[in-house]
C-alpha positions as CSV (number, residue, x, y, z in Angstrom):
1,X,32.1,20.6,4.1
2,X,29.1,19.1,2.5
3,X,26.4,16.9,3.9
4,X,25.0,14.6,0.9
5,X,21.6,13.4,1.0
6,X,21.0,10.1,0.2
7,X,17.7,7.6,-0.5
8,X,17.3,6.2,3.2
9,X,16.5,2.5,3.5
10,X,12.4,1.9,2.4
11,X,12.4,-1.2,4.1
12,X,12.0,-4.9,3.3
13,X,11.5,-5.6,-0.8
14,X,11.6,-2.1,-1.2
15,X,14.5,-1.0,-3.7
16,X,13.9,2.0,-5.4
17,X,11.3,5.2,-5.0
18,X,10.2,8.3,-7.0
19,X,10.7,11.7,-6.3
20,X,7.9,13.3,-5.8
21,X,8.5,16.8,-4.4
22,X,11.5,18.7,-2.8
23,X,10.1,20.7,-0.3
24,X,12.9,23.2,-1.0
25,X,15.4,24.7,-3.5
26,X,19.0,25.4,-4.2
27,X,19.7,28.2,-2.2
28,X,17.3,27.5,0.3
29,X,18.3,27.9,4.1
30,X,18.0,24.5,5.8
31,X,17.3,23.4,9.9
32,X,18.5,20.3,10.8
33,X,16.1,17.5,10.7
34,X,13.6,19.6,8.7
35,X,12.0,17.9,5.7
36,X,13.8,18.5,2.3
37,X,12.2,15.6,-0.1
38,X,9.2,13.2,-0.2
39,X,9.8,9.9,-2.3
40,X,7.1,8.0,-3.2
41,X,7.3,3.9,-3.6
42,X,4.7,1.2,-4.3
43,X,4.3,0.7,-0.4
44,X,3.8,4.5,1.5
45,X,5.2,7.9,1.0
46,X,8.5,8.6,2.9
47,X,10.0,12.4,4.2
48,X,14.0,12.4,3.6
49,X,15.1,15.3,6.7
50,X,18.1,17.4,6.6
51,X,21.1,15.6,8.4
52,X,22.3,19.1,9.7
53,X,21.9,22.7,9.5
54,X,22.7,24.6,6.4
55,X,22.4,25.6,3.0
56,X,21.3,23.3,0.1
57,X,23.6,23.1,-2.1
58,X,23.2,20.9,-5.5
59,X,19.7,18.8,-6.6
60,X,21.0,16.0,-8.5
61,X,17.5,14.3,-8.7
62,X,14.4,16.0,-10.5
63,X,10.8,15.5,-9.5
64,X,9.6,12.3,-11.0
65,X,12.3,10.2,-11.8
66,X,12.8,7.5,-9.9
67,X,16.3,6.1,-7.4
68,X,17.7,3.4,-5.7
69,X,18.1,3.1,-2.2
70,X,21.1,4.9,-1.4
71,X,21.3,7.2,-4.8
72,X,22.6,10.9,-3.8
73,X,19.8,13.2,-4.1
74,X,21.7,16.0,-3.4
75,X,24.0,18.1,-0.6
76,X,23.9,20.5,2.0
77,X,27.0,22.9,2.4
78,X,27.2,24.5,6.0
79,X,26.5,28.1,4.8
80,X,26.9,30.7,2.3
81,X,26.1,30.8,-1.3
82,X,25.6,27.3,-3.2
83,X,27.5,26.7,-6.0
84,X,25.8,26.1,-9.1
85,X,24.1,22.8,-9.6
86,X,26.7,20.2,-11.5
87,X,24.7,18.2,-13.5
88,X,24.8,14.5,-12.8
89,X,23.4,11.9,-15.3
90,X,23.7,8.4,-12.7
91,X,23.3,8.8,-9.5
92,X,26.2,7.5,-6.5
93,X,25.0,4.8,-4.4
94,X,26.1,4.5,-1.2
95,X,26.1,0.5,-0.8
96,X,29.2,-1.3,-3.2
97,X,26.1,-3.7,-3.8
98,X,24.8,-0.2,-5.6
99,X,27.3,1.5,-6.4
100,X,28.2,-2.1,-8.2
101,X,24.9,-1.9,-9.9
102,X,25.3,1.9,-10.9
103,X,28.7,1.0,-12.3
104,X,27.5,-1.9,-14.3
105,X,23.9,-0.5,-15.8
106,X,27.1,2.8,-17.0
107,X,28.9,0.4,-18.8
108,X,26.4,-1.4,-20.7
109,X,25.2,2.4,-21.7
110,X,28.2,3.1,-22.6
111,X,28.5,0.1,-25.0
112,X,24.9,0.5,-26.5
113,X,26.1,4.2,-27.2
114,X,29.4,3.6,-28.7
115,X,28.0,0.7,-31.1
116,X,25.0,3.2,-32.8
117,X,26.6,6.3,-32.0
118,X,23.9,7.4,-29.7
119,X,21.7,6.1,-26.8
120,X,18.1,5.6,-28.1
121,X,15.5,7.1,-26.0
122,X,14.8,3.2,-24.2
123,X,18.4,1.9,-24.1
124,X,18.8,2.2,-20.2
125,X,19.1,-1.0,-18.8
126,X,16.1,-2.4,-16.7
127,X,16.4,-1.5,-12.8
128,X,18.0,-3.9,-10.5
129,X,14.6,-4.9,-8.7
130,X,13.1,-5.4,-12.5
131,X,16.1,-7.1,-13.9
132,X,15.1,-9.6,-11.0
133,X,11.8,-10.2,-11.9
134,X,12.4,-10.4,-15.8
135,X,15.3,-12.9,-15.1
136,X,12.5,-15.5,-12.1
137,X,9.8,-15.2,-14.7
138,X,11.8,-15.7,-18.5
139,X,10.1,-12.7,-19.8
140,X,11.7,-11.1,-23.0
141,X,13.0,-7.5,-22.4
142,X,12.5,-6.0,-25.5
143,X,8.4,-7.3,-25.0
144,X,8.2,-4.6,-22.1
145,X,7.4,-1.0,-21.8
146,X,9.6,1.4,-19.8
147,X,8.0,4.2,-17.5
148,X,11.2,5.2,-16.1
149,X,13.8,7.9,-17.1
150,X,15.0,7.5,-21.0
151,X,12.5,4.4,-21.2
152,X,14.2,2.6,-18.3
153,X,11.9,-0.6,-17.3
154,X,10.8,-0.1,-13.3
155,X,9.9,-3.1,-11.0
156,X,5.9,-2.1,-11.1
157,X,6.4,-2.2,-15.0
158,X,7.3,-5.9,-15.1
159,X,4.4,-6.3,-12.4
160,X,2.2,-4.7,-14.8
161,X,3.3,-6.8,-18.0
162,X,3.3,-10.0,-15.5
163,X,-0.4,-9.6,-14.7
164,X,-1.7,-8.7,-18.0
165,X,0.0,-12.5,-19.2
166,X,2.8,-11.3,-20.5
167,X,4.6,-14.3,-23.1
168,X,7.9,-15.7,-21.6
169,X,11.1,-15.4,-23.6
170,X,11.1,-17.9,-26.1
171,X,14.1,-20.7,-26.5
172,X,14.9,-20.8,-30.1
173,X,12.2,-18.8,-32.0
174,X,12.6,-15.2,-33.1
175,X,11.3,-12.8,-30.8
176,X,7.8,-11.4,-31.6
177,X,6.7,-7.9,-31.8
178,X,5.6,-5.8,-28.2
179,X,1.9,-6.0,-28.2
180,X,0.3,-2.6,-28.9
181,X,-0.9,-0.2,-26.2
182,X,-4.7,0.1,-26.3
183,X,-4.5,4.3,-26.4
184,X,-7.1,6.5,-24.5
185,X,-9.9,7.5,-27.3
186,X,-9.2,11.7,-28.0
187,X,-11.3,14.2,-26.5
188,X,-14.2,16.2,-28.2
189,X,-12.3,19.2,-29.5
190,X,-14.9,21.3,-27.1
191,X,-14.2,19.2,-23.9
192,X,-9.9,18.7,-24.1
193,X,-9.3,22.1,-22.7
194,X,-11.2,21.3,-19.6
195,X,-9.4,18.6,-19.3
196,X,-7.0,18.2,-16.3
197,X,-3.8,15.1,-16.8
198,X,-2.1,13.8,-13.6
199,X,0.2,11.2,-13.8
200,X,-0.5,8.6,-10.8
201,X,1.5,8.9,-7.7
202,X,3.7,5.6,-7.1
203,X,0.7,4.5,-4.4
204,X,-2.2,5.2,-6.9
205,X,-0.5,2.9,-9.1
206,X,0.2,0.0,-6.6
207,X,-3.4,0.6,-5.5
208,X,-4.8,0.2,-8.9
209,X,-2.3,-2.5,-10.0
210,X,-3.0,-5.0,-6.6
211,X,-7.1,-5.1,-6.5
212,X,-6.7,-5.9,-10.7
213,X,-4.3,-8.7,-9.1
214,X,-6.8,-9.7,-6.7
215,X,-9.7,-9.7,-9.2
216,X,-7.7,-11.5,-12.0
217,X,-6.3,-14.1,-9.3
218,X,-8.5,-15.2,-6.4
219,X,-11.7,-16.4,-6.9
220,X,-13.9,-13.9,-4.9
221,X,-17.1,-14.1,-3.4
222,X,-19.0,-11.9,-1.2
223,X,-21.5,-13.1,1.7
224,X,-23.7,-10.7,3.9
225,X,-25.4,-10.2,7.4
226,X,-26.8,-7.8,9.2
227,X,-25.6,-6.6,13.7
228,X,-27.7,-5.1,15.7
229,X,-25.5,-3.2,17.1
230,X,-27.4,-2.0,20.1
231,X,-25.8,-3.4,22.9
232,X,-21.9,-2.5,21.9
233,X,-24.0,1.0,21.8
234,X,-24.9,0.9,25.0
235,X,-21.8,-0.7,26.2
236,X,-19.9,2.5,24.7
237,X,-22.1,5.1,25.7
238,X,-22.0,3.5,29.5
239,X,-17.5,3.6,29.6
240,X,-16.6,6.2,27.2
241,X,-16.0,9.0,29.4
242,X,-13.9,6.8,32.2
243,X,-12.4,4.3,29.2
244,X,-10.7,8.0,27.9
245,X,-10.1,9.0,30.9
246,X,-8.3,5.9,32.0
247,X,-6.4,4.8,28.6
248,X,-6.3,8.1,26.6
249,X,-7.9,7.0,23.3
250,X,-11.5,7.7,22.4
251,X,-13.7,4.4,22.5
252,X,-15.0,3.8,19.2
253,X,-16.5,0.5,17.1
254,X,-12.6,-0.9,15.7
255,X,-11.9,-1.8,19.0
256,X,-14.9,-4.4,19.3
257,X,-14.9,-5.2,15.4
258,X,-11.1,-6.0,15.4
259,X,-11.8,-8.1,18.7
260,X,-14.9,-10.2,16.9
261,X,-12.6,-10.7,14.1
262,X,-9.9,-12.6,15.7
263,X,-12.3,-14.7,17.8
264,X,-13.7,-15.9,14.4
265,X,-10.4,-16.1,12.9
266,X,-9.8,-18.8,15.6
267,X,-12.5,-20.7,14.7
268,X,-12.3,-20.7,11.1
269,X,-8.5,-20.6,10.3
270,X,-8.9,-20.7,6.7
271,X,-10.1,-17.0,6.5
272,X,-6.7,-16.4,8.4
273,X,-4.7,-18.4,5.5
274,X,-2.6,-17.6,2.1
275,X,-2.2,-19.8,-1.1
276,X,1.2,-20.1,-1.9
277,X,1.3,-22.0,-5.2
278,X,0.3,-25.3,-4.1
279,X,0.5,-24.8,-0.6
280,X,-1.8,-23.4,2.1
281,X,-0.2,-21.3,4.7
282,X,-2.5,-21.3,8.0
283,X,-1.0,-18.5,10.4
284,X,-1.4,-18.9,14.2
285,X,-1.2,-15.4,14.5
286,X,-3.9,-12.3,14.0
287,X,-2.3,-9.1,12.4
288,X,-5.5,-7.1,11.3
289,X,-5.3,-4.7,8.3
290,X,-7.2,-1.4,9.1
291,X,-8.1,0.6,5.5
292,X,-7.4,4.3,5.9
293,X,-8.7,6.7,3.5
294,X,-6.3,9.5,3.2
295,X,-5.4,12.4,0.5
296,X,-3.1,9.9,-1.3
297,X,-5.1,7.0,-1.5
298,X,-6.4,4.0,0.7
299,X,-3.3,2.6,3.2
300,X,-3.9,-0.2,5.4
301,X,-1.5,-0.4,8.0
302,X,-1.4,-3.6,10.4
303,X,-2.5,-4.0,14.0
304,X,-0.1,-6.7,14.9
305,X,-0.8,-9.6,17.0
306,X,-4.2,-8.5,17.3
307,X,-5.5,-11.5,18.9
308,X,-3.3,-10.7,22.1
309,X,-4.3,-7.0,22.5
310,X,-6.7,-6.2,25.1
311,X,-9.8,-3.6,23.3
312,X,-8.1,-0.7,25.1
313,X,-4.6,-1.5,23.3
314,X,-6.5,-2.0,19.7
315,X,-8.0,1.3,20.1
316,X,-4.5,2.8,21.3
317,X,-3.1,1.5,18.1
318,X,-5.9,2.2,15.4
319,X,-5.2,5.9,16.6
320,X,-1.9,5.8,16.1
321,X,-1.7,4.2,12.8
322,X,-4.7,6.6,11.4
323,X,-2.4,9.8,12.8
324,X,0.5,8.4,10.9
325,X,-1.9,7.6,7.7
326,X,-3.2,10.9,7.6
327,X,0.1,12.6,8.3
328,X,1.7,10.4,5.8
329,X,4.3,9.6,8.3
330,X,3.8,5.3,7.6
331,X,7.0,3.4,7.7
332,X,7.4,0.6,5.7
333,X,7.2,-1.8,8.8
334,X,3.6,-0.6,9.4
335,X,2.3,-1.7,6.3
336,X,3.3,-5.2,6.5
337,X,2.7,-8.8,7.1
338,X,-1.1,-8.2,7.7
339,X,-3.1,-11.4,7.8
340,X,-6.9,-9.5,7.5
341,X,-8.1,-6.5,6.3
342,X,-11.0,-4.4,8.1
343,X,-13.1,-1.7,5.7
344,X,-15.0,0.7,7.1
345,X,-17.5,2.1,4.3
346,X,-19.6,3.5,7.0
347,X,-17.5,6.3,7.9
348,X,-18.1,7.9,4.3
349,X,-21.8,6.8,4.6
350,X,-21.8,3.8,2.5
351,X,-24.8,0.9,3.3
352,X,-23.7,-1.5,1.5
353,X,-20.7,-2.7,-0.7
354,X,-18.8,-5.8,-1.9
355,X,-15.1,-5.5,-0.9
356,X,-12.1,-5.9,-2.7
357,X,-9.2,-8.5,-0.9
358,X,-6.2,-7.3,0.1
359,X,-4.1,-10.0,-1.7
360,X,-2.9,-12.4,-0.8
361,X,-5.0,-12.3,2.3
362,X,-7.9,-14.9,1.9
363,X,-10.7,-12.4,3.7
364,X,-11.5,-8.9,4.3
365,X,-14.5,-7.5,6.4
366,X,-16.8,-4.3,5.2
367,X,-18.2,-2.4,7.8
368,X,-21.1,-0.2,7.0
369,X,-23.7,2.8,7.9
370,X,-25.6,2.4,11.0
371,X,-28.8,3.1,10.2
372,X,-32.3,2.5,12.5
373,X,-34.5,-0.3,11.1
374,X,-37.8,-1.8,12.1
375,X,-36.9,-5.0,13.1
376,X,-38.9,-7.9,14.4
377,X,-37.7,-9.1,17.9
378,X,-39.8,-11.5,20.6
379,X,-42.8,-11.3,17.9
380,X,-42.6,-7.4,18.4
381,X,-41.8,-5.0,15.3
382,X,-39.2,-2.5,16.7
383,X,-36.3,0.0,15.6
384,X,-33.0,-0.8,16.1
385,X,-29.4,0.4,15.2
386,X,-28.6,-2.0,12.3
387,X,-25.2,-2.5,10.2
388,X,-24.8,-4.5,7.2
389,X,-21.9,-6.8,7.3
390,X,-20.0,-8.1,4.3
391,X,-17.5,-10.5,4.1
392,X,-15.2,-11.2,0.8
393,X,-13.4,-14.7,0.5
394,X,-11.2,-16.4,-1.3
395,X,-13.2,-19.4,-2.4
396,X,-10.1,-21.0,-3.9
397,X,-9.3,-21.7,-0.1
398,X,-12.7,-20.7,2.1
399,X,-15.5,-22.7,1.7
400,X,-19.2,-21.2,1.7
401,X,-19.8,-23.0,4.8
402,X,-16.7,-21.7,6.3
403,X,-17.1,-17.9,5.2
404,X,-21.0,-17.9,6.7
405,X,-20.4,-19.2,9.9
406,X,-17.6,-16.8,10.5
407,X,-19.3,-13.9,9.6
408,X,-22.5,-15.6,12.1
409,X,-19.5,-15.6,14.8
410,X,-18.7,-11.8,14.3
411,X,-22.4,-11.0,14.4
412,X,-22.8,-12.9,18.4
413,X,-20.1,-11.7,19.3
414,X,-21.0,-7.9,18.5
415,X,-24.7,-8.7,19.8
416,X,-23.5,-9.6,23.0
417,X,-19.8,-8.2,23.3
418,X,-19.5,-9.6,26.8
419,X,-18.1,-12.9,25.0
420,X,-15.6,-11.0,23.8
421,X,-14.3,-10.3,27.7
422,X,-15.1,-13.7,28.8
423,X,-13.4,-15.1,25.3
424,X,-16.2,-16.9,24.5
């Protein structure tokens, strides 16, 4: 009997993923629970395991073509020989809400086919998650270009069109021509064939398509300081042996950064808050975005309820959210909801730099190099471990007042971390 594998659930808002790589191929022994195909979405890259031990059987999804959650990727048969690979132009969902879909984008196929005799290379209807967003924002179909397979308009297509100001469908007046593409200038004949093309992963994309969001949308500014950050130094070298000992995780500078952060985000709600149209949504709640750098791309997964974690339990899970980042085994879940974003440049060695937000957060803090510095202190000229800190805003909703004195609020409380025990 055959085991089918399906497209798991991606989590909330996600409906469809690409297929990036199968790990294996027909013929291919399998163990049970060992990985067989990673799909890539707009959120994280996800690891579909074998159900069961066997033999794989059929691939009825290539590399790079994109499914619905719940599309049949392919089977496993419980041993032997697999049968030749049927092919399989729509994919089974496993939902009626899909299959429902599947049936209905067959039929319209089928129509466009039988009235020009042939289905032109962009005549697949628009996915269910872009069909959706064409339909909330009155944008005109034939205006939008397809990435998908036989020209088929994704989700992250519309998202693209939608941010470049793409014109709504008009009521009563004929439909205008698709704006031209702006094409890539050719290569010097001498430089093409040391050229190298790679299509962006699914995450590149998102990555590339959000900070243009953020830029185009939110009006940013950037404010700076400088920490000595001598005394959370000292404090660390001082505990770090028995704080390991005792908890099991290294004790490094998130722990007290993430802390500073949601004292100030007390203070100063408004770098904690969202603009939703003409609303602003204050949260009474801290979940603090941590930026990952990883093979893929930049991740920020979410500390949640930050402002309730002891520094022991941030550091706990910064180190587990970095494993899973680097391992790319994110789900969906850890991704979400975050309220504030954390950057650390300094990691990579950078001094200074002017974040980008993480929309549609309203702040995100830069951490940088520490480097010593003659400093003047009590009249005295002397070196000390300094950091620059930068803080980007939303100055739609944070006011320059506002954005100062909580970047002032992180600096105390870093100077003198034993506020942040005494919650000061």
């Amino acid at each position: 009997m055959a085991t089918e594998i399906r497209v798991p659930t991606l989590g909330e808002s996600v409906t469809e993923a690409t297929v990036g790589k199968w790990f294996k191929k027909v013929g291919d022994a399998i163990a049970a629970d060992e990985p067989l195909v990673e799909l890539e979405t707009d959120k994280v890259t996800v690891e579909v395991p074998a159900a069961g031990a066997g033999t794989l059987s059929e691939i009825t999804v290539k590399e790079g073509e994109t499914v619905n959650v719940g599309a049949l990727l392919g089977s496993i048969s419980a041993g032997g020989a697999a049968p030749a690979t049927k092919p399989q132009a729509v994919a089974q969902a496993s939902s009626p809400e899909a299959a429902s879909t599947v049936k209905q984008a067959a039929a319209e196929t089928a129509k466009v086919a039988g009235d020009v005799g042939a289905i032109e290379p962009r005549s697949m209807p628009p996915a269910p998650a872009a069909a959706k967003l064409i339909a909330e924002n009155n944008l005109a179909v034939d205006q939008l270009s397809g990435s998908g397979k036989r020209g088929q308009v994704l989700k992250g297509d519309v998202l693209d069109a939608i941010a470049r100001g793409a014109p709504s469908q008009p009521a009563e007046t004929p439909k205008a021509a698709p704006a031209p593409i702006v094409a890539r200038a050719p290569s010097m004949a001498e430089d093409a064939p040391r050229e190298e093309r790679v299509r962006m992963t699914k995450l590149r994309q998102t990555i590339a398509r959000r900070l243009k969001e953020a830029q185009s949308t939110a009006a940013m500014l950037t404010t700076f300081n400088e920490v000595d950050m001598s005394a959370v130094m000292a404090l660390r070298s001082k505990y770090k042996d028995v704080f390991e000992k005792k908890h099991g995780v290294k004790l490094g500078f998130m722990g007290f950064f993430t802390k500073a952060v949601t004292h100030a985000l007390k203070e100063i709600p408004a770098v904690n808050a969202e603009i939703d149209g003409t609303d602003i949504i204050y949260k009474n709640f801290a979940h603090v975005g941590v930026a990952v750098g990883t093979d893929k791309g930049l991740v920020v997964p979410v500390v949640r309820d930050a402002d309730q974690m002891s520094i022991a339990e941030i550091e706990k899970e910064i180190g587990r959210l970095g494993l899973a980042a680097r391992d790319g085994k994110l789900s969906v879940a850890d991704m979400q909801g975050g309220t504030f974003t954390i950057s650390n440049g300094g990691v990579y060695g950078s001094l200074m730099s002017t974040p980008i937000l993480n929309a549609p957060q309203s702040g995100i803090l830069g951490m940088h190099k520490i480097q010593d510095r003659p400093m003047v202190v009590g009249g005295q000229i002397v070196i000390r471990p300094m950091m620059y800190l930068a803080l980007s805003y939303d100055h739609r909703i944070v006011d320059g007042k506002e954005a100062v004195t909580f970047l002032v609020r992180v600096k105390e409380s870093l100077e003198d971390p034993e506020r942040l025990v005494l919650d000061l």
